[in-house]
VEXDREN-2710 file (C-alpha; in Angstrom, 1 decimal):
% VEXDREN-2710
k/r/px/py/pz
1/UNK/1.7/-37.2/102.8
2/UNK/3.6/-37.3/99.2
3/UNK/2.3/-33.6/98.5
4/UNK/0.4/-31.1/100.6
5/UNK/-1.5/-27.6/100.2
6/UNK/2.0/-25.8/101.1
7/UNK/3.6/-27.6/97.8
8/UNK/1.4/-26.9/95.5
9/UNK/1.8/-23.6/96.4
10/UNK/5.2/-22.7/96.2
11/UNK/5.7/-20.6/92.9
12/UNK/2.7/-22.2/91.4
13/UNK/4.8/-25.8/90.8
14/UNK/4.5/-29.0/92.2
15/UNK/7.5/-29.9/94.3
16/UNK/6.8/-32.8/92.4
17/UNK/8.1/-31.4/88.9
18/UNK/11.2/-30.7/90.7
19/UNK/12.0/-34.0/91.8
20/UNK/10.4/-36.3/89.1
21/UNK/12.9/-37.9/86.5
22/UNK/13.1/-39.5/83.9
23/UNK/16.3/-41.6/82.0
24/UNK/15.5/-40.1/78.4
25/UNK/15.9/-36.8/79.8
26/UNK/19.5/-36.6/80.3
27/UNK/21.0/-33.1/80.7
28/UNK/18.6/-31.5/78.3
29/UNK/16.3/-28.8/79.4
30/UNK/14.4/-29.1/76.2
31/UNK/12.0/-32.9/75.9
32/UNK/11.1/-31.6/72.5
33/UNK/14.5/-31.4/71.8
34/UNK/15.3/-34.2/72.8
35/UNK/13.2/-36.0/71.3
36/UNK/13.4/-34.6/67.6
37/UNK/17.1/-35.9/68.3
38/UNK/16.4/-39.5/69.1
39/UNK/14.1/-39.3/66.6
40/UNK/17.1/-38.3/63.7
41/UNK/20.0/-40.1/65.5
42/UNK/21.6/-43.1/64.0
43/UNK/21.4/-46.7/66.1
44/UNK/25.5/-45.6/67.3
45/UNK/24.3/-42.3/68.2
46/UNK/21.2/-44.1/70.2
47/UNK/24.0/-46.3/72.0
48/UNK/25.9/-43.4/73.2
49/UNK/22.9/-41.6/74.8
50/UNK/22.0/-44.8/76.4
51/UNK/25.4/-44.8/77.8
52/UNK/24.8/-41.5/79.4
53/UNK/21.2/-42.4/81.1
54/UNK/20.1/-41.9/84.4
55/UNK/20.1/-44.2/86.9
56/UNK/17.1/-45.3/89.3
57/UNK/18.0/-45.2/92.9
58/UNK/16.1/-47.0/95.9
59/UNK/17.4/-44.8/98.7
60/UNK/17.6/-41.0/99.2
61/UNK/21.2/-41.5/100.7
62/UNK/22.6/-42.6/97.1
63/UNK/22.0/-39.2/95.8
64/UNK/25.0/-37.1/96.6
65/UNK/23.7/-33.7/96.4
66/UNK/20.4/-34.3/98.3
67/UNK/21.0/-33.4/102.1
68/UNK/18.3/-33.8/104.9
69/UNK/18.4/-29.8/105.5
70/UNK/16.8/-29.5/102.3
71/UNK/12.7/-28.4/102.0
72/UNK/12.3/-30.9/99.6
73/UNK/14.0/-33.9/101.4
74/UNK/10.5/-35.5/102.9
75/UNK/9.0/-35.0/99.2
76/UNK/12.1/-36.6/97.3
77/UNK/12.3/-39.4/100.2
78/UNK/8.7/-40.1/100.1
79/UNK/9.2/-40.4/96.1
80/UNK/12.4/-42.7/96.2
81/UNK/11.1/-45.1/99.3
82/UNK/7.9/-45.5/98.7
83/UNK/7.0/-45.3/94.7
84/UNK/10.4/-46.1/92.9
85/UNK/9.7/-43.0/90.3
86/UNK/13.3/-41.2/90.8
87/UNK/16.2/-41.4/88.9
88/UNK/19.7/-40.0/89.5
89/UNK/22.2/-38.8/87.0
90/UNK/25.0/-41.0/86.7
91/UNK/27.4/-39.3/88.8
92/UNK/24.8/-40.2/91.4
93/UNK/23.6/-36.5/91.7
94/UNK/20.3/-35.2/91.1
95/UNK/20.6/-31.6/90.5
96/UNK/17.2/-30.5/92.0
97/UNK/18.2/-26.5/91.3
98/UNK/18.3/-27.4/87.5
99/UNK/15.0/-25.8/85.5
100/UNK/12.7/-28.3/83.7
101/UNK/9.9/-27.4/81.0
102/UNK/6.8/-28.5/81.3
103/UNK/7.5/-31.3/78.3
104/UNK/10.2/-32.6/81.0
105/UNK/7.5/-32.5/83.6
106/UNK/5.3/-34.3/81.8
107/UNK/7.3/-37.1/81.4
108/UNK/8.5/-37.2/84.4
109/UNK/4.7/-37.2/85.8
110/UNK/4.2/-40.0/83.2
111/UNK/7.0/-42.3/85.0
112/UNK/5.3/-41.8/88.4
113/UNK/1.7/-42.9/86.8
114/UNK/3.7/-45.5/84.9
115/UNK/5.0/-47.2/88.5
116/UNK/1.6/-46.2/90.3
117/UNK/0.1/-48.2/88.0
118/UNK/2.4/-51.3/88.0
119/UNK/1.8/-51.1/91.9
120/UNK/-1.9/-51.3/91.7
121/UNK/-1.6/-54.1/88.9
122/UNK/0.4/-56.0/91.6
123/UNK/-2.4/-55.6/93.5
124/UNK/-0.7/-53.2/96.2
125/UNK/-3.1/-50.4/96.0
126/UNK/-3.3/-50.2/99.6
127/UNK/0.1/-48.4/99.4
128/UNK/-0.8/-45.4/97.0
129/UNK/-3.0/-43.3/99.6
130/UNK/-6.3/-41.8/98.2
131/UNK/-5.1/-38.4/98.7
132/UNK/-1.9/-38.7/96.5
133/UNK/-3.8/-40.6/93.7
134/UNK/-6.1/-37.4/93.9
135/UNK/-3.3/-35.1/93.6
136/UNK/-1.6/-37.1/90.6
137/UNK/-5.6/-37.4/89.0
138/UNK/-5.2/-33.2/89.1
139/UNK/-1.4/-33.0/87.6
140/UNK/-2.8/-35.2/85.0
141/UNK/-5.8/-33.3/83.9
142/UNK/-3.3/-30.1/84.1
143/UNK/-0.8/-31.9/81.6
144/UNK/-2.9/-33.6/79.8
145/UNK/-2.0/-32.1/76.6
146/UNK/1.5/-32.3/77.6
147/UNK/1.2/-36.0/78.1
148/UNK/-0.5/-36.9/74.8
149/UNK/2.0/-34.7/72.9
150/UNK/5.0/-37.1/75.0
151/UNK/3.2/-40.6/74.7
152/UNK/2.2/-39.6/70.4
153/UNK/6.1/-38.7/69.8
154/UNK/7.2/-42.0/72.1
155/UNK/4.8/-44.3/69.6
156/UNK/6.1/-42.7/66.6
157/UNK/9.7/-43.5/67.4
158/UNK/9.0/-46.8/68.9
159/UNK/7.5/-47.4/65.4
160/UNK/10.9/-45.8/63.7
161/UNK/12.6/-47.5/65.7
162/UNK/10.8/-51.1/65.2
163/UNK/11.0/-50.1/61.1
164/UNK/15.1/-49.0/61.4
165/UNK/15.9/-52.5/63.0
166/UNK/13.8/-54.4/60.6
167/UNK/15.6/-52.5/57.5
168/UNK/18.8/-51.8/59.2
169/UNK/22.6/-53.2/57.5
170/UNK/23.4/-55.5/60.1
171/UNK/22.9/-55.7/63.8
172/UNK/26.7/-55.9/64.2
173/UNK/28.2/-53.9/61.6
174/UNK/28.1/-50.2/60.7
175/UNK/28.8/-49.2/57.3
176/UNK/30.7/-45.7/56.2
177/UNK/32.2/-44.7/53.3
178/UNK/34.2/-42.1/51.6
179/UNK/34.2/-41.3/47.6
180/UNK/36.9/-38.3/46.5
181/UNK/36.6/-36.3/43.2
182/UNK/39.7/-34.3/42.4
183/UNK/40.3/-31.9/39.4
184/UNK/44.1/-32.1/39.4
185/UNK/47.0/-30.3/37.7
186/UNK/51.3/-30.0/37.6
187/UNK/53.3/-27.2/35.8
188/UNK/56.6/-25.8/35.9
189/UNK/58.8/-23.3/33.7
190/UNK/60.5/-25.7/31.9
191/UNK/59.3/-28.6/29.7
192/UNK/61.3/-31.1/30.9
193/UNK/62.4/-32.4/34.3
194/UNK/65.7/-34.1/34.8
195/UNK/66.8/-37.1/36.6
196/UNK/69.3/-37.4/39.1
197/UNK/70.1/-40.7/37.0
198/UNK/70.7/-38.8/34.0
199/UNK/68.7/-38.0/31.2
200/UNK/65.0/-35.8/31.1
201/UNK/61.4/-36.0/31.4
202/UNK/58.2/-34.5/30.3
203/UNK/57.5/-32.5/33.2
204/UNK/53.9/-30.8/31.4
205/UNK/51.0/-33.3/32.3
206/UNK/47.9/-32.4/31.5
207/UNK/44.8/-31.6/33.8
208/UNK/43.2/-34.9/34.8
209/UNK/40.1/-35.8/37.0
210/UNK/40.3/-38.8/39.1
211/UNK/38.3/-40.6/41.7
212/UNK/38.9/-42.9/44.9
213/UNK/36.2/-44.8/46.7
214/UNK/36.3/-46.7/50.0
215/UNK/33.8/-48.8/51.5
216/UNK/34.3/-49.7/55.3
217/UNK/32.7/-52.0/56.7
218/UNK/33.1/-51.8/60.8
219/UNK/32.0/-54.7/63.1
220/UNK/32.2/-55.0/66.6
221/UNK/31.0/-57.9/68.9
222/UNK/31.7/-57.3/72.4
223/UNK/30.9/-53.3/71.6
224/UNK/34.5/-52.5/72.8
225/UNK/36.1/-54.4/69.7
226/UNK/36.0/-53.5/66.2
227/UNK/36.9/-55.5/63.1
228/UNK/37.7/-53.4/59.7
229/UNK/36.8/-54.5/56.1
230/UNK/37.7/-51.5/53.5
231/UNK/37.0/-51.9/50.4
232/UNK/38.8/-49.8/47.7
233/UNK/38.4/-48.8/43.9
234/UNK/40.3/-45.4/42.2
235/UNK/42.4/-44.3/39.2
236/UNK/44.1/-41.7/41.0
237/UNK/47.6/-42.5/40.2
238/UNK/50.8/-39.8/41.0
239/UNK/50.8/-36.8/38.5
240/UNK/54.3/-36.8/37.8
241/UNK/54.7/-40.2/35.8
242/UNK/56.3/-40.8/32.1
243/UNK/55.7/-43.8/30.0
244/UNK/58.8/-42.1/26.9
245/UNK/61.5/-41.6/28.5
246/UNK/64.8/-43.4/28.2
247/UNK/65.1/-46.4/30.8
248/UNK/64.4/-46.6/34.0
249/UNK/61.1/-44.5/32.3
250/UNK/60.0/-45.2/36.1
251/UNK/62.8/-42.9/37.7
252/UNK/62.7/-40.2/35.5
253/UNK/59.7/-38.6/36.3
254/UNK/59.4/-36.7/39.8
255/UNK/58.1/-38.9/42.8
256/UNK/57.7/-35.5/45.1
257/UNK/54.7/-34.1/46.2
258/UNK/51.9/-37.1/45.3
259/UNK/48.7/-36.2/46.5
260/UNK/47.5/-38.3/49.5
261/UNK/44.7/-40.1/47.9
262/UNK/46.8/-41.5/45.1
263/UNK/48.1/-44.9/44.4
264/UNK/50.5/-46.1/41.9
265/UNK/49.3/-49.7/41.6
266/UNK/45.4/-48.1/41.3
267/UNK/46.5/-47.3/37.8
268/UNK/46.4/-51.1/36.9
269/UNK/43.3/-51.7/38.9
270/UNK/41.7/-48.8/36.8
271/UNK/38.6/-48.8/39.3
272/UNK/38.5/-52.5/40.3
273/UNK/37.6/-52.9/43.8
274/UNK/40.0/-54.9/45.7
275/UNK/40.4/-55.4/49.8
276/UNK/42.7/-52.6/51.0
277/UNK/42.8/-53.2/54.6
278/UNK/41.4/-56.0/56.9
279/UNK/42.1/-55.7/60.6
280/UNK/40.7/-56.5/64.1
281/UNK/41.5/-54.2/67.6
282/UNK/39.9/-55.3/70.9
283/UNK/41.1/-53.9/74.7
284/UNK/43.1/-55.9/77.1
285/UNK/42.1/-54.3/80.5
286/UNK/41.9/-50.7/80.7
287/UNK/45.6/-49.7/79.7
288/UNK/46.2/-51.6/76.0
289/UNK/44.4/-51.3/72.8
290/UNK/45.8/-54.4/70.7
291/UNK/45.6/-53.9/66.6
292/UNK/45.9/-56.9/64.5
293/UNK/46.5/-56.2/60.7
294/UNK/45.4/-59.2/58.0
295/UNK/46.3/-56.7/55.0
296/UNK/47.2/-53.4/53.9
297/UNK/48.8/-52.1/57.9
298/UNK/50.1/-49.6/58.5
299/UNK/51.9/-47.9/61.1
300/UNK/50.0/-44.7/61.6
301/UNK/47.0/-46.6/61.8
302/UNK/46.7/-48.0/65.4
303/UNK/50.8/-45.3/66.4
304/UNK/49.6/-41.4/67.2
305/UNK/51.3/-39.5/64.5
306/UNK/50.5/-36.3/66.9
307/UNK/49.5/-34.4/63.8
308/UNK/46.1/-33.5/64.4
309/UNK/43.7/-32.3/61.9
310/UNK/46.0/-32.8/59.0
311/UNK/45.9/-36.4/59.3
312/UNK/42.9/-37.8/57.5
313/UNK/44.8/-41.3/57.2
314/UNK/43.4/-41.2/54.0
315/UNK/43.5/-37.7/52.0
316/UNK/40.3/-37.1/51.7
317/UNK/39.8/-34.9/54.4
318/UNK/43.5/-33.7/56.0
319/UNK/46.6/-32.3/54.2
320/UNK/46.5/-32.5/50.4
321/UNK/50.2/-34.4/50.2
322/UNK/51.3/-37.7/51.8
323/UNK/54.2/-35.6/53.1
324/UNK/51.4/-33.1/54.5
325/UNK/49.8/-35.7/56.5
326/UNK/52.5/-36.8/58.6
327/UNK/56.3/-37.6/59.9
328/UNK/57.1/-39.7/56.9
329/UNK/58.8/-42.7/58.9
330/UNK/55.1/-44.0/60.4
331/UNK/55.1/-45.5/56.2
332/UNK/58.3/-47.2/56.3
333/UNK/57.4/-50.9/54.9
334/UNK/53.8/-50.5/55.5
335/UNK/50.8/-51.6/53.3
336/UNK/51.5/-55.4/55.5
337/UNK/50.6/-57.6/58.2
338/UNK/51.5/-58.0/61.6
339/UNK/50.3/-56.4/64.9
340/UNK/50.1/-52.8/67.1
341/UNK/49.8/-52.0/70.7
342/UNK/49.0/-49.4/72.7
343/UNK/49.5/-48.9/76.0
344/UNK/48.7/-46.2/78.7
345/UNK/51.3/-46.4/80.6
346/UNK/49.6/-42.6/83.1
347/UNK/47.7/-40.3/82.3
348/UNK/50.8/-38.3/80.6
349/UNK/52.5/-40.7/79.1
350/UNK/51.7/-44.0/76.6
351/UNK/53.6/-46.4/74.6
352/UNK/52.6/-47.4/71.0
353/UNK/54.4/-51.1/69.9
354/UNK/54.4/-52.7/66.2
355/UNK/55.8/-55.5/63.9
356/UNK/54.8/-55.4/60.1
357/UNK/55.5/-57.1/57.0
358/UNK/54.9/-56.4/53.8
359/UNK/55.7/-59.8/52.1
360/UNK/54.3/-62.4/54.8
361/UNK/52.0/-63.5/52.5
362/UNK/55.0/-64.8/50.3
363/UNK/55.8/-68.1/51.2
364/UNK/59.5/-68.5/49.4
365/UNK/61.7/-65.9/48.0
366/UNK/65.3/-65.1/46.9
367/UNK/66.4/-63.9/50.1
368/UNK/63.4/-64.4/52.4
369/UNK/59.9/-63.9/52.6
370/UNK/57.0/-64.3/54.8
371/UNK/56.0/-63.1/58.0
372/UNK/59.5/-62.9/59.7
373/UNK/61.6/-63.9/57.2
374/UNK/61.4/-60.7/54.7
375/UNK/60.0/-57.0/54.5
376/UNK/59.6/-55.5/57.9
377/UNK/59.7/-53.0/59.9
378/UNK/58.9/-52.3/63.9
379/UNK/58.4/-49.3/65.9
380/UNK/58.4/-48.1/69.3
381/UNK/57.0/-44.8/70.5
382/UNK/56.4/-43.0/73.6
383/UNK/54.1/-40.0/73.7
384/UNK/54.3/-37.0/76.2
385/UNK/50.5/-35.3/76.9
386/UNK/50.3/-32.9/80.0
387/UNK/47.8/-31.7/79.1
388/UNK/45.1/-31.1/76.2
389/UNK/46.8/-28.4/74.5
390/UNK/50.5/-30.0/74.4
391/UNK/51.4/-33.0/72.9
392/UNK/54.9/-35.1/71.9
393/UNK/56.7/-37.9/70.7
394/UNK/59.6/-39.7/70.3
395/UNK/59.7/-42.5/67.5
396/UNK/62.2/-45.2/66.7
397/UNK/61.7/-47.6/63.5
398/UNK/63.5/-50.2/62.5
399/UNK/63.6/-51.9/59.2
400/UNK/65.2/-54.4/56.8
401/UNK/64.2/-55.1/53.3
402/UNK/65.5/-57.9/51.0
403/UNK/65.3/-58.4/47.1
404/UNK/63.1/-61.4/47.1
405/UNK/60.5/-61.0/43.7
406/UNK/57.6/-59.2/44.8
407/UNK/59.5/-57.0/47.4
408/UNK/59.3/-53.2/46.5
409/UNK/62.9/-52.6/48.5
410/UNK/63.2/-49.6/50.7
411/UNK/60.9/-46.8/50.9
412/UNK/58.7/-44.2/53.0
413/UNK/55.3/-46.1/52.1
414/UNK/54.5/-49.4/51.1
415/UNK/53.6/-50.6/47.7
416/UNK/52.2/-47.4/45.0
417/UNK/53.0/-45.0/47.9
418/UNK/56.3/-43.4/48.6
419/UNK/57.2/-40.0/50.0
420/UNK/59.6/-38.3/48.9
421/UNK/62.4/-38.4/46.6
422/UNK/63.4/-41.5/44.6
423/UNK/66.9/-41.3/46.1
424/UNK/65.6/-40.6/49.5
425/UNK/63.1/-44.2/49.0
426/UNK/66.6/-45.9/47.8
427/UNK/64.7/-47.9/45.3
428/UNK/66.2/-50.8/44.7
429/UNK/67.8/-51.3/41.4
430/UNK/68.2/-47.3/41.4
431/UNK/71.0/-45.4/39.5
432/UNK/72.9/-43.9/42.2
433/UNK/75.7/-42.3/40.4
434/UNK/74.5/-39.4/38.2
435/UNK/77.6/-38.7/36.3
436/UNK/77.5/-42.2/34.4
437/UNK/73.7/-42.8/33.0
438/UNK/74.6/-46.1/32.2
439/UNK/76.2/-47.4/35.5
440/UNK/73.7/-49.0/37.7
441/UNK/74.0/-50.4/41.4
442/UNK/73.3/-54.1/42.0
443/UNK/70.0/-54.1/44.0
444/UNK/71.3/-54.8/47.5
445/UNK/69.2/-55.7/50.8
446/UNK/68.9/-52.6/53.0
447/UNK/68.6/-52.0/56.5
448/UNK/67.6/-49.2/58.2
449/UNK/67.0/-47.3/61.8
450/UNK/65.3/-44.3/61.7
451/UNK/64.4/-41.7/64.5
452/UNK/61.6/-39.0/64.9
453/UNK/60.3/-36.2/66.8
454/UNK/56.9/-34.8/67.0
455/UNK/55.2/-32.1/68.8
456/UNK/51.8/-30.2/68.4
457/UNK/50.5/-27.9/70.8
458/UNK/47.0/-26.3/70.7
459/UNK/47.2/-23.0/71.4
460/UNK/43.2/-22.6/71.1
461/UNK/40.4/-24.3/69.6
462/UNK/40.8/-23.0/66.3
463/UNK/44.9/-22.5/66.2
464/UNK/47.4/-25.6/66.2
465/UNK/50.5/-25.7/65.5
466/UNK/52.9/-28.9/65.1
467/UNK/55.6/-30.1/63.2
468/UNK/58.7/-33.0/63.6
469/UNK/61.5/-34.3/61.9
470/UNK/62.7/-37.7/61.1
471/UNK/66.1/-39.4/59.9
472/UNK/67.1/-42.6/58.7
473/UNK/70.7/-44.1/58.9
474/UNK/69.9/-46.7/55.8
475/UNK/72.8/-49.7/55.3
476/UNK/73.2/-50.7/51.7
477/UNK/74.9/-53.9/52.0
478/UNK/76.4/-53.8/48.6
479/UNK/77.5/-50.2/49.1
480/UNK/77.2/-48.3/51.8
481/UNK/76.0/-46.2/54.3
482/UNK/73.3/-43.5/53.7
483/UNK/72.0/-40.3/55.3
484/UNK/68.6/-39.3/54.7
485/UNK/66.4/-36.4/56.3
486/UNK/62.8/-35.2/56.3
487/UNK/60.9/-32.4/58.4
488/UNK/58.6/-29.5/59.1
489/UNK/56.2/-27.3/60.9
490/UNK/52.4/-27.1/59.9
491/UNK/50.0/-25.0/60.9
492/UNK/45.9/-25.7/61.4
493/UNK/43.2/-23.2/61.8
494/UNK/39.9/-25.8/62.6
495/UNK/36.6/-24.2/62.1
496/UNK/37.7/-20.8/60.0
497/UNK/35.0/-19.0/58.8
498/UNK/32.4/-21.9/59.7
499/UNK/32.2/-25.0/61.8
500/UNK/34.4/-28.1/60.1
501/UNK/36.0/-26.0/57.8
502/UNK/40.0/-26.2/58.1
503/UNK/42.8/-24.2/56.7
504/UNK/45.9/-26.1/56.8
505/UNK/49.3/-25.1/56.0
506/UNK/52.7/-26.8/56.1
507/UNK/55.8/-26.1/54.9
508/UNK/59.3/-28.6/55.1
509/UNK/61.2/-31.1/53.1
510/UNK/60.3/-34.3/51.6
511/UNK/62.6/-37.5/52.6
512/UNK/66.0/-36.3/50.8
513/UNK/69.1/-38.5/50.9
514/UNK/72.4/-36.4/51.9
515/UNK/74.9/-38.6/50.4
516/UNK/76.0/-42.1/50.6
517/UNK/79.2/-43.2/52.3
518/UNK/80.9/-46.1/50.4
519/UNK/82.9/-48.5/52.4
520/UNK/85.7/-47.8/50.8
521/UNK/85.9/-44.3/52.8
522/UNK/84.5/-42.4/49.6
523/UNK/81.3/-40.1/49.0
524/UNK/78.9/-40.6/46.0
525/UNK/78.4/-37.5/43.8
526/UNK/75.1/-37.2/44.6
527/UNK/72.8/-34.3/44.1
528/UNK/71.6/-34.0/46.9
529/UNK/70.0/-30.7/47.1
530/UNK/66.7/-30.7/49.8
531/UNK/63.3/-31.0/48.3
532/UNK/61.4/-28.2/49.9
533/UNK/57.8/-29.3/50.2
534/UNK/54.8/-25.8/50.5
535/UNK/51.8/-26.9/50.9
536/UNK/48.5/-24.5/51.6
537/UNK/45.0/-26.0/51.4
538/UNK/41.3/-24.7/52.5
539/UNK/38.5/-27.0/53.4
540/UNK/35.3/-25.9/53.0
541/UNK/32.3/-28.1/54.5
542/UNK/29.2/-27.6/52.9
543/UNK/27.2/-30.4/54.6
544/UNK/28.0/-33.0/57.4
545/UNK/29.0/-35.2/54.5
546/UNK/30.5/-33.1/51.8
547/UNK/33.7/-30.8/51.7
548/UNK/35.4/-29.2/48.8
549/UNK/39.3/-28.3/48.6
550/UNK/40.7/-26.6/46.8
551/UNK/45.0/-25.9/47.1
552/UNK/48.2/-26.6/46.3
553/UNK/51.4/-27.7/46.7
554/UNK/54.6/-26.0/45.5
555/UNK/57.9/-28.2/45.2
556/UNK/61.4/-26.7/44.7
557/UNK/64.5/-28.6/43.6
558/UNK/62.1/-31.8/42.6
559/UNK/64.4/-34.8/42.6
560/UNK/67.3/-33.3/44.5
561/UNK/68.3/-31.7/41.4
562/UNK/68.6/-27.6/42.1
563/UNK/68.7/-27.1/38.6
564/UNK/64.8/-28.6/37.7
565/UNK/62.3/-25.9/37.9
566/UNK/59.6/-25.6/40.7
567/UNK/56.9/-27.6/40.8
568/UNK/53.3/-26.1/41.1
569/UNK/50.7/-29.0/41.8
570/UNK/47.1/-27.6/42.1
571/UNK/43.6/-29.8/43.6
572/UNK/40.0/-29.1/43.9
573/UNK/39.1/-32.1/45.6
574/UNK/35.9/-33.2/46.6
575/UNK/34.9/-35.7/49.1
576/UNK/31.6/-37.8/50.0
577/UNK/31.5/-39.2/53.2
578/UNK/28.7/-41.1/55.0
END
């Protein structure tokens, strides 16, 4: 018999509420809960707990934790073989010692009346004996309030749910989105900032308030691929730019320190919206992750840049600098097209893969264009990760960039968004020699290999530390052979003071070229004094979907010149997100 006198007994609960299940229920001890949560989640969210459901079972031997020597064996057998109403949780154990409330026993007791009744609507009501349909008739008087509360909650949300996928976006495509405000300011002693070119600059800019806004637009077909449409529009443009000065006005202004969120080229868009990225990732088996970029790739999108926290790929929620974000070789040439793998090579070790171009969209050029015949740049990276706390990398890139029209020549970042000095981008067209303002060096095709190190290791939930350092051994075929360096150590303290908050702090030097070996055996007279790069921000997260950060960035010798005064670059930015 499914339940007896002696059951009903035992600690005034039916063996029956120990062994009912239902999927819904998951690993939460609270239905009300539970519910309130399906009830607020979004239609991803409802895919993941779906994910995570309970499994029915048609034999008492596929639960793993369920022995014969157990009391409730007969009751949990009797359940399983002959009425269908048990589930199992998915790693095929069903956890009989775990506590229910009487919300979880309710729906459980639901399920079993649920598959009573589609066996007497079958017209097998010979199975159900008379004495167990009295016995469910009691538990269902008991619970009754329990059970109208359950089945009022389920036609409310199944009437959410019916109104979210009639109004929904797109069955296919989930929308997010990411809008920064930033109060931003530069100041240094002086009123002026010289060149290494020769010549000076305004180096007093006044306070300015600008904006970014990005739109993306995330589709996925197979629900393991994902194709990205981001839409961008902004005026943040770098805070150290001069429009008076003696030609190249361009170079004479410092190019240290830009904020992450800025953009030189947003300047002439002056809030236009225009496609900044379009891509497409999709698995190959269960070891690669395959990343193919349309527009506006980059390298530390699909390669681990093992600087976690700090790098928001984006500035609106990580460091406050480019050069904060990450090991400045992952922008070499980006802002193109082309393609990234990953590939889990154990559970220690993986291997990131990629080929961009920034100009394969130009069909002709001067000295070559297009998809393989201009801009490029490939990398290779294996990662090292023990464990969860420790993490490292080793990174190679190699690039080559021509003077074709519409190339931007050599430079950590693509197009608007170098790091670092201008020597250590080696603009093209640049003035290298800064004893004679008026000499100028031909621009010249460069190629270049540069090497990096990462590490980060965790040393609790709310203390990381990380840092690498990168070099580049850059060719100028017209001149010669260049050395240039960038590294440093950060610090992140997740969760300070409240959940999502982050302090972050990092401290190192921006790309900086070393010198330039000529091939006639002789050494430029460069100044080529580092460019030390402070940086100190706190995030503050006032809701799930707005921070506010305030910091700043402090920049001595700014354009490898010893002799400028520090820069002091101070935010209060502010970012949406949904």
């Amino acid at each position: 018999m499914l339940l007896n006198n002696f059951w009903l007994k035992v600690c005034g609960v039916s063996v029956l509420s120990l062994a009912i299940a239902m999927p819904v229920m998951a690993e939460s001890k609270d239905a009300q809960q539970l519910l309130d949560t399906m009830q607020n989640d979004s239609l991803v969210k409802s895919q993941e707990l779906q994910s995570n459901e309970l499994a029915q079972v048609n034999a008492i031997s596929q639960l793993s934790d369920v022995r014969p020597t157990d009391w409730a064996f007969t009751a949990l057998q009797s359940l399983v073989e002959r009425y269908g109403c048990i589930a199992g949780y998915s790693d095929r154990s069903f956890r009989g010692k775990q506590a229910l409330s009487r919300y979880e026993f309710a729906a459980g007791l639901n399920a079993c009346l649920d598959k009573i009744n589609e066996i007497i609507a079958a017209g097998l009501a010979d199975k159900v004996s008379k004495q167990d349909l009295a016995t469910l008739q009691k538990l269902q008087e008991e619970f009754a309030a329990e059970l109208a509360t359950l089945r009022g909650r389920v036609d409310s949300l199944e009437a959410k749910t019916t109104k979210l996928e009639a109004q929904q976006f797109s069955t296919t495509t989930k929308l997010s989105g990411e809008a920064i405000l930033a109060v931003s300011g530069v100041s240094t002693g002086r009123d002026s900032i010289a060149s290494p070119f020769g010549g000076t600059a305004p180096a007093k800019q006044n306070i300015v308030f600008q904006n970014r806004v990005r739109l993306n637009f995330l589709t996925s077909f197979t629900g393991s691929d994902r194709l990205r449409t981001r839409l961008q529009m902004g005026n943040a443009q770098p805070l150290l730019t001069t429009s008076n000065a003696v030609a190249p006005a361009s170079l004479l202004a410092s190019n240290d320190g830009r904020l992450g969120f800025d953009d030189s080229t947003l300047a002439t868009n002056n809030n236009s919206i225009f496609l900044e990225a379009l891509d497409y990732s999709f698995s190959l088996g269960d070891r690669m992750r395959v990343t193919v970029f349309a527009n506006g790739g980059n390298h530390f999108y699909y390669a681990d840049t093992i600087n976690p926290y700090l790098d928001a790929q984006g500035g609106g929620n990580g460091a406050l600098s480019r050069f904060g974000e990450r090991n400045s070789i992952y922008g070499i040439n980006g802002n193109g097209a082309g393609i990234g793998l990953n590939y889990k090579i154990s559970d220690a070790f993986k291997l990131d893969l990629g080929y961009l171009a920034n100009t394969a969209n130009l069909p002709t050029g001067t000295t070559g264009s297009g998809l393989t015949g201009g801009n490029y740049s490939a990398l290779a990276q294996l990662v090292f990760q023990p464990s969860e706390q420790f993490k490292a990398g080793l990174t190679y890139v190699l690039a080559y960039n021509g003077t074709s029209a519409g190339q931007s020549g050599f430079r950590y970042g693509g197009a608007g968004q170098a790091t670092g000095s201008f020597l250590g981008n080696l603009i093209a067209g640049a003035r290298l020699i800064p004893t004679d303002a008026t000499s100028t060096i031909p621009s010249t095709p460069v190629s270049s290999n540069s090497y990096g190190a990462q590490i980060s290791y965790r040393f609790s939930p709310n203390f990381v530390v990380g840092g690498w350092a990168g070099y580049t051994s850059a060719r100028l075929f017209s001149l010669g052979d260049a050395d240039i360096w960038n590294y440093a150590i950060s610090f992140a303290f997740p969760n300070l003071g409240k959940e999502g908050n982050l302090l972050g702090i990092v401290a190192g030097v921006e790309p900086t070229l070393r010198g330039i070996r000529t091939y006639a055996g002789n050494s430029l007279p460069l100044s080529n004094s580092e460019v030390w790069h402070l940086e100190a921000f706190y995030k503050y997260q006032v809701t799930n979907n707005l921070s506010i950060t305030p910091g700043f960035i402090w920049i001595l010798n700014p354009n490898q010149v010893s002799d400028n005064g520090n820069l002091f670059i101070g935010t209060i930015r502010t970012t949406f997100s949904f």
